[in-house]
N, C-alpha and C positions, 0 to 999 in steps of 0.2 A: 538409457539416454535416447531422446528423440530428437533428431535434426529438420530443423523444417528449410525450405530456398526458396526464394523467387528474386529474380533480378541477379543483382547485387548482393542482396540482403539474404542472409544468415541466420539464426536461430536455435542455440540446444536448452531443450529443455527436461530436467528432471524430475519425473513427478514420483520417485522414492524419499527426495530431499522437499519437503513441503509443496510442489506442484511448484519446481522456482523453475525462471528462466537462467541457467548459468552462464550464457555469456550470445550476445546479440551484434551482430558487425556488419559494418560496409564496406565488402571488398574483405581489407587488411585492418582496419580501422576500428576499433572497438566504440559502441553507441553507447552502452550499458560496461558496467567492470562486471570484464570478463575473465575466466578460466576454465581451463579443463574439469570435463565433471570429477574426474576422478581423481582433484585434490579437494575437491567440496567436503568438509568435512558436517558443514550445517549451513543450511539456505539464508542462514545471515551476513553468507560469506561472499553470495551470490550475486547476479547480478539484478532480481529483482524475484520479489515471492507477493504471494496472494496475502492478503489480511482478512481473514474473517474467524468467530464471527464480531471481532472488534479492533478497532486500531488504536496504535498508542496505547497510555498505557490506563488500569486499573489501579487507581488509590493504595497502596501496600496490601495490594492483591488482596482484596479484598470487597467484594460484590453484593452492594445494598441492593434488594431489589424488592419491593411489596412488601415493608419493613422487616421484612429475612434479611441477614446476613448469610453471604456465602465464602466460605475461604477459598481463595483459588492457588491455585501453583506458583510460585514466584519462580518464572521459566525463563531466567537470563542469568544467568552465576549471580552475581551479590546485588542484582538488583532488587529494589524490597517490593519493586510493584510486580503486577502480570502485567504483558505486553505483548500486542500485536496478536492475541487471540491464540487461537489453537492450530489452527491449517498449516503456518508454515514448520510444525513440529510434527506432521502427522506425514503419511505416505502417502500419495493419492494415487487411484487406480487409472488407467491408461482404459479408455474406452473404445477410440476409434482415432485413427489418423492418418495420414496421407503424405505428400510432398512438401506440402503447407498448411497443412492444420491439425491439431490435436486437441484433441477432446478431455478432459481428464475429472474424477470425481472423487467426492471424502463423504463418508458418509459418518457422522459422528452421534455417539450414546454417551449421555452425561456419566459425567465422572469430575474428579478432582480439578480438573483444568476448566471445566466449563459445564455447571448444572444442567444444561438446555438441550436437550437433542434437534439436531438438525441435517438435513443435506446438501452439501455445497457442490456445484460443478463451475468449470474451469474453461473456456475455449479462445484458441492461441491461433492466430489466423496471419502469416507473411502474405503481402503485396508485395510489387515490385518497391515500394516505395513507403511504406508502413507497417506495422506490427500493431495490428488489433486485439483486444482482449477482453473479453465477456467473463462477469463472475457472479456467480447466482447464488440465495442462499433460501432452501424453503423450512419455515419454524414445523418441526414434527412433534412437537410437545404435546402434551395436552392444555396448555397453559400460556396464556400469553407470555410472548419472550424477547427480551429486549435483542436487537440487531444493526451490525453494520458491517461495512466494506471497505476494501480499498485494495491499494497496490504499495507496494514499499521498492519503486525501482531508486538503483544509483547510477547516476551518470557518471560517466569518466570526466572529470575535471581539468581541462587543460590551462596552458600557459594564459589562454585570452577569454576564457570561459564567460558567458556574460547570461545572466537572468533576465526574463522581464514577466509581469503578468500582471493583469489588474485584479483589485478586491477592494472589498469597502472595509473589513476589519481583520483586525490578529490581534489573540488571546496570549497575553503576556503570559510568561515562564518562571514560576519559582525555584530558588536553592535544588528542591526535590522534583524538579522538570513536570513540573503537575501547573494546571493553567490556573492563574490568578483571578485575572480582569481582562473584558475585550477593549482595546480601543480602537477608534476610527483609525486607519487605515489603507492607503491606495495601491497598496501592493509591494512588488518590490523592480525597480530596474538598476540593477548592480553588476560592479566585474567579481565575480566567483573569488578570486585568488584570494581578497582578507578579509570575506562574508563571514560574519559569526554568527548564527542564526538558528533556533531549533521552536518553531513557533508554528502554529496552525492559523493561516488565515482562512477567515471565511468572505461570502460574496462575492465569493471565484467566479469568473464567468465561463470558467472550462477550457481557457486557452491558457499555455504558458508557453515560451522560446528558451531555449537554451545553445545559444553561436560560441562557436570556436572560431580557430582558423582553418579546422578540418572541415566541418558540419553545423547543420541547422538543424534542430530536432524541435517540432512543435508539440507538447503535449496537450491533448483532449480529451475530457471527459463531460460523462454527462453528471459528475459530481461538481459540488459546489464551494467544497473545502480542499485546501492544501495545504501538506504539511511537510516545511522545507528546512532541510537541517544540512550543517556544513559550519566549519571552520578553517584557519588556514594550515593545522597541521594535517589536512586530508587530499587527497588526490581523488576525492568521489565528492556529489552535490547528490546526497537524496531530495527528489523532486515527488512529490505522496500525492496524488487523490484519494481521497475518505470521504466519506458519509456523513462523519461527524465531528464534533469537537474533541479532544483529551479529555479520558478520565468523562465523558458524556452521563456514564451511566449513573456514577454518584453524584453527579450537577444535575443527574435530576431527582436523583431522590432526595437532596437537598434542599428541592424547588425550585427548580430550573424549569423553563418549559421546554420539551421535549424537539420544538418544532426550530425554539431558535438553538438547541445544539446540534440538530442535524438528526437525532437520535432518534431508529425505527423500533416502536413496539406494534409484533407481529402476531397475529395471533394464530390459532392452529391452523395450520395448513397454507398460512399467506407465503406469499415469496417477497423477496425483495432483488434485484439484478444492478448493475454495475457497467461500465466502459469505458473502456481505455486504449486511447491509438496513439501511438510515437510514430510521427512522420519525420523522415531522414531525407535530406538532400546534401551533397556538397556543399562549403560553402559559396559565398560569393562576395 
């Protein structure tokens, strides 16, 4: 377990459990659902993990790509899709760290979970007043290879919990939590407590709020999708930046165009990078 400080702000992060952050705070105050590393039993438990190199999920795991089929792992007990990629089920190596930043990396060889070889790093940076996060991913194939990103934090949900963010659309949700149809869309400004929502807008402008009566937490990215899920039997609001749309890869080999899912085909040796900052203050 790595602890990072500055300020106020707090930070552990474990990169044996998928390179997650297990519990992030102000003060006494938890920002992210927190817990001690040592009941984590899987970084889904956590308080937020890396997504690459896809989010959300894949078709009944299974990965159309350059009219191959590829079978992938169906990596979440009885769920029939793959989800949220490889990395947060892998161990990542600790490369360098400090007081306030850590470094950390996965270097991945196709296999069952994911035909495509690639290498991913990780960097975790505390402000006095922010938790920054950089996440890289370069295609090692020989072969072009489809890729994305994101983050999968959950917020702590309290009594006055309140969203707001703008977007131009969101990708309706079937039975099978696989995306239908987009429609227009302006986002969402809602109170948390009877939100029922598990949907990917896109046209994010890269700003979202999340107010309690504790805390203000802005999130930023330089991603363009979000993907926000919550009901009201939950004490947590997953708040997602992604790359791309649900299930991306088979919308496009279904003929989708690649540029409005969000969806990066990389080719040998290309990268592609990510970021993400949670700025915290009291409320007011």
């Amino acid at each position: 377990m790595i602890e990072l400080r500055a300020g106020a702000l707090r930070c552990e992060i474990e990169p044996r459990l998928g390179g997650c952050i297990a519990g992030f705070w102000m003060g006494a105050v938890p920002v992210l659902r927190s817990q001690p590393v040592a009941q984590l039993q899987s970084a889904r438990q956590s308080g937020s993990y890396p997504l690459v190199p896809f989010s959300n999920r894949i078709a009944q795991a299974q990965l159309v790509w350059q009219g191959t089929q590829h079978p992938l792992v169906r990596n979440n007990g009885d769920e029939p899709h793959a989800i949220h990629g490889v990395g947060w089920q892998r161990p990542w190596s600790l490369l360098e760290h400090d007081e306030q930043s850590a470094m950390l990396a996965y270097e991945h060889r196709p296999d069952a979970a994911w035909p495509f070889a690639f290498d991913a790093s990780q960097t975790v940076r505390l402000r006095e007043n922010a938790l920054e996060m950089t996440l890289a991913l370069t295609n090692q194939s020989r072969e072009e290879a489809p890729a994305g990103l994101g983050w999968h934090p959950y917020f702590v949900k309290r009594s006055r919990s309140r969203i707001s963010f703008e977007a131009t659309g969101r990708w309706e949700m079937g039975s099978d939590k696989l995306p239908t149809v987009r429609r227009a869309a302006r986002g969402l400004d809602a109170d948390c407590a009877f939100l029922d929502v598990d949907h990917c807008y896109d046209g994010w402008e890269g700003v979202a709020h999340l107010r309690d009566e504790l805390l203000h937490v802005r999130i930023r990215s330089n991603l363009s999708r979000l993907v926000v899920f919550t009901d009201d039997t939950r004490d947590h609001i997953a708040i997602e930046p992604v790359s791309h749309v649900n299930n991306a890869v088979n919308l496009y080999a279904a003929g989708a165009a690649p540029n409005d899912l969000g969806l990066r085909i990389l080719q040998p040796g290309q990268s592609m990078m990510a970021q993400m900052t949670l700025e915290v203050e009291p409320a007011r």
